[in-house]
N, C-alpha and C positions, 0 to 999 in steps of 0.2 A: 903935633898930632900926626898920628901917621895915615895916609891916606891907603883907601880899600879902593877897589873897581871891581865892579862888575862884571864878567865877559861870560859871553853862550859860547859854549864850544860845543862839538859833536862828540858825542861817543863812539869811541873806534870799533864798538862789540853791536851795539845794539843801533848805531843810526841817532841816537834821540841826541835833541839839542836841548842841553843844560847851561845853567847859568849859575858859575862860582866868583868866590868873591876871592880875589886878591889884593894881599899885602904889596904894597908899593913902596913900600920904604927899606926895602930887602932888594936889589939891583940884579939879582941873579939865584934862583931855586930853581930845585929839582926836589920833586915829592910825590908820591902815590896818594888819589884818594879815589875811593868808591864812587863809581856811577849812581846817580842821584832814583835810577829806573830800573834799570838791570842788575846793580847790586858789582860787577867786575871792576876791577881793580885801574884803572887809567893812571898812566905816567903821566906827569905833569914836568914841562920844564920853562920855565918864566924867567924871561927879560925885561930889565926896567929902562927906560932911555933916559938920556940928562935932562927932559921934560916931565917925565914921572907916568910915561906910556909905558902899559905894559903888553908883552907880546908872550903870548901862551901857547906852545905847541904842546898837543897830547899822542900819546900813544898807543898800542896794547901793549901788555905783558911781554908779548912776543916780537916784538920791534927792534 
């Protein structure tokens, strides 16, 4: 079964801390999704470690 997590991140546009779910069984993405508030587009780029932590850096558009 493939394991999800949880994490709040900040929105790079608007400030607001959101909370998306990540795929952990995937070691390494990169993917765009919409702000849960403001509706802008946030870079997503996710690392998985040999523990099945994941580390989320987001960005804007413009980054």
């Amino acid at each position: 079964m493939n394991k999800v997590d949880a994490k709040d991140v900040q929105c790079p546009y608007c400030g607001e801390s959101i909370e998306v779910l990540i795929d952990c069984s995937v070691p390494e993405q990169d993917y765009i999704e919409d702000c849960q508030v403001c509706c802008c587009p946030i870079n997503f780029y996710v690392t998985v470690d040999e523990d099945g932590e994941a580390t989320v850096f987001v960005s804007s558009e413009n980054e």
